[in-house]
LUMVEX-74138 format. One record per residue (C-alpha): z, y, x; residue in three letters. Coordinates in pm, 1 decimal. Example, Ala and Ser with C-alpha at 12.3 -4.5 7.8 and 13.67 -1.06 7.14 Angstrom:
2
        w        v        u resn
    780.0   -450.0   1230.0  ALA
    714.0   -106.0   1367.0  SER
END
This chain:
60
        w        v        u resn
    -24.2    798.5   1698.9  UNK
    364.3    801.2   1712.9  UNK
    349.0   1160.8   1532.8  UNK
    192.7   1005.8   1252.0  UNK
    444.1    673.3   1210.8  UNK
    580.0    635.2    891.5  UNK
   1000.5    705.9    911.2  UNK
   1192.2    432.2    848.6  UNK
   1265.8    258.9    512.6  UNK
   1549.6    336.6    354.0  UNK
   1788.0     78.1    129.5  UNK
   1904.9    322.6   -127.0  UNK
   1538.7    340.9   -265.6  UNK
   1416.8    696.7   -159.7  UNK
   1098.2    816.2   -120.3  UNK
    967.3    696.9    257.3  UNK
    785.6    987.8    405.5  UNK
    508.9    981.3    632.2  UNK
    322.6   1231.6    842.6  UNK
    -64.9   1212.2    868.3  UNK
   -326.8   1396.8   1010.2  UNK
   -429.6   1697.4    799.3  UNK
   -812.0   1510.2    859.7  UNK
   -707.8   1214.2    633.8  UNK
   -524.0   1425.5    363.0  UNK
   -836.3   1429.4    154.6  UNK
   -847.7   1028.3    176.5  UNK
   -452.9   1018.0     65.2  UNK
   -476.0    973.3   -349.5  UNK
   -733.4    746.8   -338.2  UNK
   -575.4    522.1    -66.3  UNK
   -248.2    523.5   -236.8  UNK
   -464.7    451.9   -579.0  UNK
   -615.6    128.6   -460.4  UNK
   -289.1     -8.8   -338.8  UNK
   -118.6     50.0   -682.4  UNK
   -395.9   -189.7   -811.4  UNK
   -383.0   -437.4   -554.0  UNK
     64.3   -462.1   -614.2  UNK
     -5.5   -510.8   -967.0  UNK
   -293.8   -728.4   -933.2  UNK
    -35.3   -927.5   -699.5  UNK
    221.7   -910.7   -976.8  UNK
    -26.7  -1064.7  -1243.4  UNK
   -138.9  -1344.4  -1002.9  UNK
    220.9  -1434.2   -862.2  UNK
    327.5  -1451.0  -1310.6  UNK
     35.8  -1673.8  -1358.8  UNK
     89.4  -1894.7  -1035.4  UNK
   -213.6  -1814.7   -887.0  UNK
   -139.5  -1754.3   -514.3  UNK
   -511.8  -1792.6   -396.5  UNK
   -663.5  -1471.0   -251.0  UNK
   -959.5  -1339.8   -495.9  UNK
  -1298.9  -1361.4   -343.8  UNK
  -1354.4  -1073.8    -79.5  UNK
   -989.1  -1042.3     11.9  UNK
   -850.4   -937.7    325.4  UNK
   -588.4  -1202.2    269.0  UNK
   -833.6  -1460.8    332.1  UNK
END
């Protein structure tokens, strides 16, 4: 699993880049996708206040 670890983050801002198995490649756009949606779902709730998780969260 330690082949696969993402490298560590760097302060100046660049890209972070991680290694995955050429299995989950396929799996990669739409991953990354969903999580754009969730940060900017986060950004709408955190302007409007509203730090409750929506209904089916993980953050539950």
């Amino acid at each position: 699993m330690r082949d696969y670890a993402p490298t560590e983050p760097r302060e100046n801002g660049d890209n972070i880049i991680v290694h995955i198995d050429p299995a989950f490649e396929p799996l990669v756009p739409r991953f990354l996708a969903n999580r754009k949606k969730e940060v900017a779902a986060m950004y709408e709730a955190l302007a409007q206040q509203n730090l409750r998780p929506p209904l089916g969260s993980l953050m539950a």
